[in-house]
C-alpha atoms as one frame of an Amber mdcrd trajectory, in Angstrom:
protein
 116.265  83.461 102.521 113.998  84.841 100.417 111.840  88.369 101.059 108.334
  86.888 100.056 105.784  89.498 102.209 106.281  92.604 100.034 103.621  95.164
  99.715 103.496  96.669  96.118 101.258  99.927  96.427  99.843  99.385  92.805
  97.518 101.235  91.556  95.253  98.572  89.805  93.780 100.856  87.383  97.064
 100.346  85.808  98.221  97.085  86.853  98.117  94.361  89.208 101.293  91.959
  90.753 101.416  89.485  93.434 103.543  86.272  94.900 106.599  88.568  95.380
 109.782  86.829  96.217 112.955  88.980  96.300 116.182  87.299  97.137 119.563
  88.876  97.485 118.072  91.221  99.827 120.540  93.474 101.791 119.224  95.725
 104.785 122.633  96.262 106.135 123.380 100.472 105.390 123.733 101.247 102.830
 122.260  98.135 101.031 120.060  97.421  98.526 116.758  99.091  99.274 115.911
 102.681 101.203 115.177 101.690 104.197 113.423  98.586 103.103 111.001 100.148
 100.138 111.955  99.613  96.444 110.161 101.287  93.471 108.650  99.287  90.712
 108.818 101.074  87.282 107.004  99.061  84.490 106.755 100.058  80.616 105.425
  98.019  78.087 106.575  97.437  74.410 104.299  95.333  72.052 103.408  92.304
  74.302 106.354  92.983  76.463 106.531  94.209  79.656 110.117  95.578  81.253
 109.813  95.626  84.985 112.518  97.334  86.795 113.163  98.019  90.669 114.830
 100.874  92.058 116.079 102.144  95.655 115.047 105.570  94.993 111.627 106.681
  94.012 113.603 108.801  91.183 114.021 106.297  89.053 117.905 107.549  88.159
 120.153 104.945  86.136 122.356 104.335  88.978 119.623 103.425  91.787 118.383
 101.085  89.399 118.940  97.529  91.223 117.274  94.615  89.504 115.260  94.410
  86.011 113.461  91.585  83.983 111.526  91.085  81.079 108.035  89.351  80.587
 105.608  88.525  78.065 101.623  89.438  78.925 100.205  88.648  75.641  98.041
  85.742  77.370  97.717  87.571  80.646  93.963  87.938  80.492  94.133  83.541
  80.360  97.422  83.762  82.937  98.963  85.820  85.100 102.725  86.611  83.748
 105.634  85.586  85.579 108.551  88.343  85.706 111.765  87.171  86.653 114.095
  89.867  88.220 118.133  89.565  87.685 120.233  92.179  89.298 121.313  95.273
  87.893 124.370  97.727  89.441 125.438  94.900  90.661 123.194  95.201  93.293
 122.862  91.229  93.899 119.109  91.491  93.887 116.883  89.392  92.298 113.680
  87.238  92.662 110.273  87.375  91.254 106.504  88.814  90.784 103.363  87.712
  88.619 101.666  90.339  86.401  98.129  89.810  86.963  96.752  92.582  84.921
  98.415  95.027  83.046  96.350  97.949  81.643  98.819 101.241  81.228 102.441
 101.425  82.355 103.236 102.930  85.955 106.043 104.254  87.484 107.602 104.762
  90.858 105.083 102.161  92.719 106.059 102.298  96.284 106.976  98.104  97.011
 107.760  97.455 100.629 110.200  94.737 101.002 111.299  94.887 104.788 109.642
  96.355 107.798 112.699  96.751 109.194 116.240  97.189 107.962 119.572  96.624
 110.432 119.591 100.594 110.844 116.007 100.204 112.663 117.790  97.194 114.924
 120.451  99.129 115.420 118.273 101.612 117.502 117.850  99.099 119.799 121.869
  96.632 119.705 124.016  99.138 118.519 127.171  96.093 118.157 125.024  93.624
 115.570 128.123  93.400 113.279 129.921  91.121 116.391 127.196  88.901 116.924
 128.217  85.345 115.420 128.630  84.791 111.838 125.680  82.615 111.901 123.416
  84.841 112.865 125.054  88.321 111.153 125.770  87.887 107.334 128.672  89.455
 106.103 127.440  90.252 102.936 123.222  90.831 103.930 123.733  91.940 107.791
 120.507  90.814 109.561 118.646  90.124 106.378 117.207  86.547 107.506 115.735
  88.069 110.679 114.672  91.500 108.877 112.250  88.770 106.303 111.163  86.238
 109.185 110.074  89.068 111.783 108.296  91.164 108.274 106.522  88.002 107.675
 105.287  87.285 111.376 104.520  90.690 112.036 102.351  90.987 108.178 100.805
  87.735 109.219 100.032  88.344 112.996  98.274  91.695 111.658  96.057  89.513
 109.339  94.705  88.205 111.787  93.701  90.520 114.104  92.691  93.103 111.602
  90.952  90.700 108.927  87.792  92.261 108.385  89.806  95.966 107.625  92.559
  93.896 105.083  89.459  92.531 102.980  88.040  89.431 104.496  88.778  86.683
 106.726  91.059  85.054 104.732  94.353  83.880 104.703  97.579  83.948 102.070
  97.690  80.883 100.173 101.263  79.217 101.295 104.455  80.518  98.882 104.619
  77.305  97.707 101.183  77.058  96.276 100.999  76.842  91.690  98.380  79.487
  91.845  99.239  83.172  91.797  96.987  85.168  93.236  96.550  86.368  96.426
  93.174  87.952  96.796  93.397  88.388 100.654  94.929  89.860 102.959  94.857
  93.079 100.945  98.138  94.020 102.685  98.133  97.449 100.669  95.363  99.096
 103.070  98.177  99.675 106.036  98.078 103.123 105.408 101.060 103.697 107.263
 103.287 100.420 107.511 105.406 102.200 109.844 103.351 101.503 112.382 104.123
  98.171 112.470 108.298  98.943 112.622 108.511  98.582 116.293 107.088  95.292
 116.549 109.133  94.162 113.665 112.323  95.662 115.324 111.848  93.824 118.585
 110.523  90.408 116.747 113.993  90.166 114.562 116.120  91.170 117.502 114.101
  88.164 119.283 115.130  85.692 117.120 118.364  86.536 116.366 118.737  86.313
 120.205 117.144  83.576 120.168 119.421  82.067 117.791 122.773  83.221 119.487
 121.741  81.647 123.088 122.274  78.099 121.397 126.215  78.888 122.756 124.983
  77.666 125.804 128.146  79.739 127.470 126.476  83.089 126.364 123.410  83.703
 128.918 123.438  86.926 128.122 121.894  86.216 124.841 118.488  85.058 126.402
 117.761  87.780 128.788 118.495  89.731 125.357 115.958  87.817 123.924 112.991
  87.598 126.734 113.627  91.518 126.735 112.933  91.687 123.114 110.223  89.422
 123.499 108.460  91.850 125.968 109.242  94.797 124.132 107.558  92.989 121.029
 104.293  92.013 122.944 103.985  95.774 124.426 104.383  97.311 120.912 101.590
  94.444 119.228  98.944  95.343 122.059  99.675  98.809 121.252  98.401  98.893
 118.138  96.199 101.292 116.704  96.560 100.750 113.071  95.716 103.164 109.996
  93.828 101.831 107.248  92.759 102.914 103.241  89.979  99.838 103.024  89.641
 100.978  99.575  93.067 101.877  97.699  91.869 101.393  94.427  88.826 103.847
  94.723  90.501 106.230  96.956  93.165 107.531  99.650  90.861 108.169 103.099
  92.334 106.103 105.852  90.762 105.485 109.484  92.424 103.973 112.350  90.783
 100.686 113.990  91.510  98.697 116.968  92.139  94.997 116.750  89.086  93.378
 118.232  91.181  91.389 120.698  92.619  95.149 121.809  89.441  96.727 122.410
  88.959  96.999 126.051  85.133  96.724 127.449  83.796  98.378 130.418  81.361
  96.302 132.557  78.447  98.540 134.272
C-alpha cells in the first residue's frame, strides 16, 4: 500500500517535487506522521541534495523519520529521483522527484493522509477488533487512510478543476514521466476541510471489506451509514482556495459547480 496523493506545500521559489510515494506509512497513534503531515527539510551540498522527513515541524533529531540522498547536477535536463529509507526506525520510506531545486528549504508542510485512525476513531471507537484483514497490526487502518485520501483528492479534482489549475487530470502513478502539472493540489488552503469526507470514505470501505463474512450483517448497515455520511459531507463542501501559492497566501472559498444551487424566477 503505498501513500502516493501527498501534498508538499513547496515553496517553488526554492524548489519543486512531485510523484510522491511513501510506503511504510503508519496512522495508527502514535505512528509515523502528526496526524498525517510530515515535514520535508532539504539542504544541498555540491550537487547533492539530502532530503529528510520529519513528524514534527521542528526538525529535532529524534522526529526525524526517513532520509535519502540525490544527485541534481542534471536536474535542469531531468528531474532527480530521491529515494527515502527510514530513519528512527520509523519503517518509512518511499520516494519524490526533485524538479527544480534553487535554495534549500526547511520545514515544508507535506500532507500524507487526510485522515489518520485517531480521525476514524471519532466515528468506530473498537477499530483494533475488526479482522486482521482489514486492521494491520503494525499500520492500523493505513490501506483505507491512502485509498479514501486518494478518492477524496481525486473526487475534489474534479469538481473544483478550474480553482486547482485547469481541467486536467494526474497522469496515472505508473506513468515514466514525473511531473504532475495539474491538479495543483497545493491551493486547498485548508485540507481539513476535506477530513470528514475522508473519515466516512475509509470507514466505508473498510466496512465494506468486513461484510464479505457473510455472517456479520452488521458490517453493511455500518457501511451504507458511512456511505451516507460521506455523500452529506461531499455536497457540503465549501472549499478554501490560494489559486496562486507561489505568488501569494490570499485564499477564497468556491462552490463546486455541481453544488451551486439555482433559483428559477
Amino acid at each position: 500500500m503505498s501513500f502516493d496523493y501527498c501534498i508538499a506545500y513547496e515553496d517553488r521559489s526554492c524548489l519543486r517535487t512531485s510523484r510522491w510515494a511513501l510506503s511504510g506509512v503508519d496512522t495508527r497513534s502514535p505512528g509515523n506522521t502528526k496526524d498525517g503531515w510530515l515535514w520535508l527539510n532539504c539542504v544541498k551540498t555540491g550537487q547533492t541534495v539530502t532530503a529528510a522527513l520529519y513528524k514534527d515541524p521542528a526538525g529535532a533529531p529524534q522526529d526525524k523519520v526517513a532520509e535519502g540522498t540525490v544527485n541534481v547536477a542534471g536536474i535542469d535536463a531531468a528531474p532527480a529521483l530521491c529515494t527515502f529509507s527510514p530513519a528512527n526506525q520509523s519503517g518509512l520510506g518511499g520516494t519524490m522527484y526533485l524538479e527544480s531545486y534553487l535554495a534549500d528549504d526547511a520545514a515544508v508542510p507535506v500532507l500524507v493522509s487526510l485522515c489518520t485512525d485517531s480521525d476514524l476513531a471519532d466515528e468506530y471507537h473498537h477499530l483494533a477488533d475488526l479482522p486482521a484483514t482489514v486492521y494491520s497490526a503494525t499500520a492500523g487502518m493505513a490501506r483505507y487512510c491512502a485509498a479514501a485520501t486518494r478518492k477524496v483528492l481525486l473526487l475534489a479534482s474534479q469538481m473544483y478543476a478550474a480553482a486547482m489549475g485547469g481541467f486536467g487530470a494526474p497522469e496515472h502513478r505508473y506513468s515514466a514521466s514525473a511531473s504532475r502539472a495539474v491538479p495543483d493540489y497545493r491551493r486547498l488552503a485548508a485540507p481539513d476541510q476535506l477530513k470528514e469526507a475522508a473519515v466516512h470514505w475509509a470507514l466505508t470501505l473498510a466496512f465494506g471489506s468486513c461484510h464479505e463474512r457473510a455472517s456479520h450483517t452488521m458490517f453493511s448497515k455500518l457501511r451504507d451509514y458511512h456511505d451516507t455520511c460521506r455523500r452529506e459531507a461531499v455536497s457540503a463542501w465549501n472549499l478554501t482556495f490560494n489559486t496562486n501559492p507561489d505568488l501569494d497566501q490570499n485564499a477564497d472559498a468556491l462552490k463546486a459547480p455541481g453544488m451551486v444551487r439555482v433559483t428559477r424566477l
